[in-house]
C-alpha positions as CSV (number, residue, x, y, z in Angstrom):
1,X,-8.0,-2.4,15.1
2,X,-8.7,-3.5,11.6
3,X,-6.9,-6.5,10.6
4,X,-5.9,-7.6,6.8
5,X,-3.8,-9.7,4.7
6,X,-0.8,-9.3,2.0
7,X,-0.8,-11.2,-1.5
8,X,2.3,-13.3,-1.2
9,X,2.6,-12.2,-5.2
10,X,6.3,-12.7,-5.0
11,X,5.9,-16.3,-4.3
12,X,3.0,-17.7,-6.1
13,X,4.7,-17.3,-9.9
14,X,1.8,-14.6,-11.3
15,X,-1.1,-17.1,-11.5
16,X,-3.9,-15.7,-11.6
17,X,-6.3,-18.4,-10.1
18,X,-4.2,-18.2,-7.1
19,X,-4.6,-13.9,-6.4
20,X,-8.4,-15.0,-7.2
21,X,-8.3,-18.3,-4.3
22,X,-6.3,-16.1,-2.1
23,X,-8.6,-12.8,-1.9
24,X,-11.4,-14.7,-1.5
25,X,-10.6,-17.0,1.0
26,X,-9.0,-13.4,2.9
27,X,-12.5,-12.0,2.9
28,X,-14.8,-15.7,4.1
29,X,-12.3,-15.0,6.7
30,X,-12.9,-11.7,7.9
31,X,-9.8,-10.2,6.9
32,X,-10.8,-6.5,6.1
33,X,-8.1,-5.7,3.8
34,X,-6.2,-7.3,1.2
35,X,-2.6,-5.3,0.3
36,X,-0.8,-5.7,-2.6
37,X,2.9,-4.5,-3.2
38,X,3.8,-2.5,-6.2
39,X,6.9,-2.7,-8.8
40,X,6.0,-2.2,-12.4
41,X,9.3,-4.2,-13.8
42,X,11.9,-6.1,-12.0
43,X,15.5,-5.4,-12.9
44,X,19.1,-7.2,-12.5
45,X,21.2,-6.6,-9.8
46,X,24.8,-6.7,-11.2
47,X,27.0,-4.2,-12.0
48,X,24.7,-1.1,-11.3
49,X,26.2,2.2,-10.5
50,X,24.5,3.3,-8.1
51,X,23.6,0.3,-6.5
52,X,20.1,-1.2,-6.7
53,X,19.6,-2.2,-3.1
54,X,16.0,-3.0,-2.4
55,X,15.0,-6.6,-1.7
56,X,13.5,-7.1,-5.1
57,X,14.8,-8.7,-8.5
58,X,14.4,-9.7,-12.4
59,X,12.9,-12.5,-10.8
60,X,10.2,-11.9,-8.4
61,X,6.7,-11.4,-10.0
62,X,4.2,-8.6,-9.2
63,X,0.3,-7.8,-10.4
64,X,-0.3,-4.1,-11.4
65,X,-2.4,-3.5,-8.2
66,X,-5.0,-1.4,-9.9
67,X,-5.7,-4.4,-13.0
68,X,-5.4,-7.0,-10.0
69,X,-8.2,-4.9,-7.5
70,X,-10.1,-3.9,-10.8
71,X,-10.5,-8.0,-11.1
72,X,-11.1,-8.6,-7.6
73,X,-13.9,-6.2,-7.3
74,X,-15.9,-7.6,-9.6
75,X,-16.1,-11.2,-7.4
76,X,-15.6,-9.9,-3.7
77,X,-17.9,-7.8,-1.7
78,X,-16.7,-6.5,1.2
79,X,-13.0,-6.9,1.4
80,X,-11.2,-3.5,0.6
81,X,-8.0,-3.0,-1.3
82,X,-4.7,-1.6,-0.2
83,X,-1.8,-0.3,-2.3
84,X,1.0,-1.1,-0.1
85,X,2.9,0.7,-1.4
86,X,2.5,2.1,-5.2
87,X,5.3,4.0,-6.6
88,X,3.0,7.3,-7.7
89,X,6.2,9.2,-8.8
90,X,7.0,7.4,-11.8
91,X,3.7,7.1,-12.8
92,X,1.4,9.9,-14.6
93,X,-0.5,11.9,-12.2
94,X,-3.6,12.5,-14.3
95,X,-3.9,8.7,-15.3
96,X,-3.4,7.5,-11.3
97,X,-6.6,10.1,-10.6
98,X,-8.6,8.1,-13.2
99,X,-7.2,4.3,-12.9
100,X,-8.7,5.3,-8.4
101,X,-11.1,7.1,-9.4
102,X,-12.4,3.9,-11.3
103,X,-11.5,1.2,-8.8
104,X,-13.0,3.3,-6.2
105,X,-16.2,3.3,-8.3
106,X,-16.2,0.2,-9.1
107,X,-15.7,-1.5,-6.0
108,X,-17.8,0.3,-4.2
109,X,-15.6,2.8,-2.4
110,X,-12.9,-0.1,-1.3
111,X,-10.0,1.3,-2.3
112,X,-7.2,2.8,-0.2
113,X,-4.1,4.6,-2.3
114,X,-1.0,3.4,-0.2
115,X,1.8,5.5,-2.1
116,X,5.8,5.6,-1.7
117,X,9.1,6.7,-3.9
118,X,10.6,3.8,-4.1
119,X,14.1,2.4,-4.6
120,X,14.2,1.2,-8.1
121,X,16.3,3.7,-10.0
122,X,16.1,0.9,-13.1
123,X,12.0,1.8,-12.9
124,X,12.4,5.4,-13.2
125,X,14.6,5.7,-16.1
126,X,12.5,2.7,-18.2
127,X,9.6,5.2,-17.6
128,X,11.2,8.2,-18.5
129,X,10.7,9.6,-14.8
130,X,14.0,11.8,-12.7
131,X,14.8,9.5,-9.7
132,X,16.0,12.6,-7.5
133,X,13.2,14.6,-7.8
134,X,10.8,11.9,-6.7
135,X,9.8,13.0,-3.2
136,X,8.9,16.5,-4.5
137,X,7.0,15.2,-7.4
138,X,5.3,12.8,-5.2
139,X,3.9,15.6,-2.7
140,X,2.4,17.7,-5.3
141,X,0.9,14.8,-6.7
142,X,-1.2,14.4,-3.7
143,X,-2.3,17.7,-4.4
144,X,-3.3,16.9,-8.0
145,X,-5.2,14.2,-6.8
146,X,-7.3,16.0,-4.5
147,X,-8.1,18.0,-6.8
148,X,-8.8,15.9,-9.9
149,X,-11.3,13.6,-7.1
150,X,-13.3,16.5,-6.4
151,X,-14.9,16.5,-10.1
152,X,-14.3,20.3,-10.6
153,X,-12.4,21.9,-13.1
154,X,-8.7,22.1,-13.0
155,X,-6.5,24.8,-13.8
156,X,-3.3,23.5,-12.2
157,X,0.5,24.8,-12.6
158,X,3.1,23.6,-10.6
159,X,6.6,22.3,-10.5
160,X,5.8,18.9,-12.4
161,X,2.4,19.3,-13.5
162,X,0.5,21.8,-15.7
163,X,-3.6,21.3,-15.7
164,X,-5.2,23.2,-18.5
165,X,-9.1,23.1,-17.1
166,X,-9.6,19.9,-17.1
167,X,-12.1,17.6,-15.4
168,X,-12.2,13.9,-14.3
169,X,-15.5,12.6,-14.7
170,X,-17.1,10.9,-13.1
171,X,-15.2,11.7,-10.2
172,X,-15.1,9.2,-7.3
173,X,-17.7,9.4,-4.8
174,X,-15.4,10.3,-2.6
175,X,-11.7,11.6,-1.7
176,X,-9.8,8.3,-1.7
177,X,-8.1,7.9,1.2
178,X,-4.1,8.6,0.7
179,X,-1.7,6.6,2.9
180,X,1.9,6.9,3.1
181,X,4.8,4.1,3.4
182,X,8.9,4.4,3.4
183,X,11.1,3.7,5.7
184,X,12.6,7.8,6.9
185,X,11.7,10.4,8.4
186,X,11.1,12.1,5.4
187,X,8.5,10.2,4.5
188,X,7.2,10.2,8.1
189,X,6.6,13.9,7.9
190,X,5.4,13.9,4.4
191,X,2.9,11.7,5.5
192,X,2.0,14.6,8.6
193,X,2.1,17.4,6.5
194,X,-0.5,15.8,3.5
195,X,-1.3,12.2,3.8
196,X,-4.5,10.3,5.9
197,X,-2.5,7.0,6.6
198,X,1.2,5.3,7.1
199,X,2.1,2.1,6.3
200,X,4.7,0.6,8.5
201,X,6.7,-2.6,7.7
202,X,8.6,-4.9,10.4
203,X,11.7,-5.1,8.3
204,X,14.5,-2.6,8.0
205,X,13.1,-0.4,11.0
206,X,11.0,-0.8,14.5
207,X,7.8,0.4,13.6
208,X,6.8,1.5,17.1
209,X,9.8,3.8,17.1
210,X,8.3,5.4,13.6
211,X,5.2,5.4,14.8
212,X,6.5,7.5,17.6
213,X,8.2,10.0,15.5
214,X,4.9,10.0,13.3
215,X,2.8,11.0,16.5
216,X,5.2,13.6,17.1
217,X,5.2,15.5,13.6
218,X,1.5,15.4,13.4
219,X,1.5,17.7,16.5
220,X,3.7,19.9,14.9
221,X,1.0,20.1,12.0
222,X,-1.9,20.1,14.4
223,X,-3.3,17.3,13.4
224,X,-5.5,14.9,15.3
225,X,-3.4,12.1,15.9
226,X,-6.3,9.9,16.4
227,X,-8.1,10.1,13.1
228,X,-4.5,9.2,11.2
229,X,-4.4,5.7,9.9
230,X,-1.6,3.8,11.2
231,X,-1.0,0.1,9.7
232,X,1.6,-2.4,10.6
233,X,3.0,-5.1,8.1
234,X,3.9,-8.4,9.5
235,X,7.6,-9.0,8.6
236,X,8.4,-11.7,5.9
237,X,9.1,-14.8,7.6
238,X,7.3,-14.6,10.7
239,X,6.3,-17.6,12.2
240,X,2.6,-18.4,13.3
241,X,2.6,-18.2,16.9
242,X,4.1,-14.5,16.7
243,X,1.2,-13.0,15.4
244,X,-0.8,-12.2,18.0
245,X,1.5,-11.4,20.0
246,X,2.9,-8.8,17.2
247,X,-1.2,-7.6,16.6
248,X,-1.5,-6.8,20.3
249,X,1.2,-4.8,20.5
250,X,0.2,-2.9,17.6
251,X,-3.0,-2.3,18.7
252,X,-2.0,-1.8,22.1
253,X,0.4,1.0,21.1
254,X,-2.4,2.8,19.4
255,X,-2.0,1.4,15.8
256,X,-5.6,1.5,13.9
257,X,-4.6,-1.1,11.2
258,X,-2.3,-4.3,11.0
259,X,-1.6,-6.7,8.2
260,X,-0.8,-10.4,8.3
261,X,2.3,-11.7,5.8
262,X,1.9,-15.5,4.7
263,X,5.6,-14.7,2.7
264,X,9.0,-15.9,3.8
265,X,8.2,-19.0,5.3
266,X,9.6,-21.0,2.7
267,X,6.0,-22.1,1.5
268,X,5.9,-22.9,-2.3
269,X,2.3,-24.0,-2.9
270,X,-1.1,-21.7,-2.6
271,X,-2.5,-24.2,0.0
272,X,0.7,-23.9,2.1
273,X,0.2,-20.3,2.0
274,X,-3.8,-20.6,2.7
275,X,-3.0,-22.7,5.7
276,X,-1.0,-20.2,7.3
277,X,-3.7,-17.6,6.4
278,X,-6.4,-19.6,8.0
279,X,-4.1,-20.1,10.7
280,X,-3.4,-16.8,11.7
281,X,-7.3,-16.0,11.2
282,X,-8.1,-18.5,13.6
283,X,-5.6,-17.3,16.5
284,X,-6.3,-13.5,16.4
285,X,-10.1,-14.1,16.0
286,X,-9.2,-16.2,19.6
287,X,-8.0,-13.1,20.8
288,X,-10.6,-10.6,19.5
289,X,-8.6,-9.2,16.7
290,X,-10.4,-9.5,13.8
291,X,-13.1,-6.8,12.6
């Protein structure tokens, strides 16, 4: 099992010097990926019809993960770099394919494109972007992707998207790997039908239950279950001494990938948050879960 860390963005107030301190501390380490949450503007609660009811607000801060792994590239060298999760449906298709494509190149073939649909209905309408058709839009996206990564020429129509022959160049080196992360089933077989990866979070569901219900739709696609990346995210506010014990089970249950989460602990300095990242390195290296 590979293990890796989440940027506590929503804690440190945007400073850059800390996502640089943090990332590289991750990967002297041995963390093998550093995750980054996604939410391109945060928006007021009150008096919203429909509700917003995510966990996010006007005040928490977040990095545009492709700018922020972009940065990171450039003074890290083995550490790779996880979406966790980006909203692709409200952005443009065609300009995800070449922001990758890029950080791909850049870094070295480090990047993993974790994608969801997200909850923020606020998001959607400042970009210009339908809310209810984002799980449609988001599955022929993947599609577009593929396509755009392998360097040929395009001639794409489709429900959201018309390609006239068009070509990305240069194309990454590779396909970038597409995980998956949401909280239904939905998403769960979405992920079975088109995805590589999942992204599960200890939050609002068990991810061992989702994992099982993942398992079970990718034998209905015919899919090998054990070439499907399966991550587990540490849930905010866990304390230090559970996470080996939450890493074993993970792994243990068949999980490829698991991610530590410094937030939630009530920490408001970098160093409090370092601490508890050195912390937890120490304990699952102990156990031989790091690497």
């Amino acid at each position: 099992m590979k293990t890796g860390i989440i940027y506590p963005q929503t804690e440190l107030g945007g400073d850059p010097e800390c996502v640089r301190r943090f990332a590289l501390a991750a990967e002297e380490r041995g963390y093998e990926h550093f995750l980054a949450y996604d939410h391109v503007a945060g928006a007021t609660h009150a008096n919203r019809d429909p509700e917003l009811t995510g966990p996010y607000t006007e005040k928490d801060t977040f990095h545009d993960p492709f700018v922020m792994f972009a940065h990171l590239a450039g003074i890290t060298r083995s550490i790779r770099f996880v979406s966790g999760v980006m909203i692709l449906p409200q952005r443009q298709t065609l300009l995800v394919a070449r922001q990758a494509a890029d950080v791909d190149l850049f870094s070295g073939e480090r990047l993993t494109l974790g994608i969801g649909i997200g909850w923020n209905h606020v998001e959607y309408s400042s970009l210009g972007v339908p809310f209810r058709q984002r799980g449609a839009r988001l599955s022929e996206q993947i599609e577009v992707l593929r396509a755009l990564w392998t360097g040929k020429e395009v001639d794409f129509s489709g429900e959201f998207h018309r390609i006239d022959r068009a070509t990305l160049v240069p194309p990454p080196k590779r396909q970038i790997p597409i995980w998956m992360g949401g909280f239904s089933k939905a998403s769960l077989r979405r992920a079975a039908k088109v995805g590589d990866g999942y992204i599960f979070a200890r939050m609002q569901a068990d991810p061992m239950k989702g994992y099982d219900f993942l398992k079970g739709f990718l034998e209905e696609e015919g899919r090998d279950i054990g070439t499907f990346g399966a991550q587990c995210n540490v849930a905010l506010g866990t304390p230090l001494e559970e996470v080996v014990g939450q890493a074993k089970q993970w792994r243990d249950g068949g999980g490829s990938h698991f991610a530590v989460n410094t937030m939630g602990n009530g920490f408001t300095t970098l160093d409090q948050h370092l601490a508890f990242l050195n912390g937890a390195a120490d304990r699952l290296a102990d156990a031989g879960l790091m690497g």
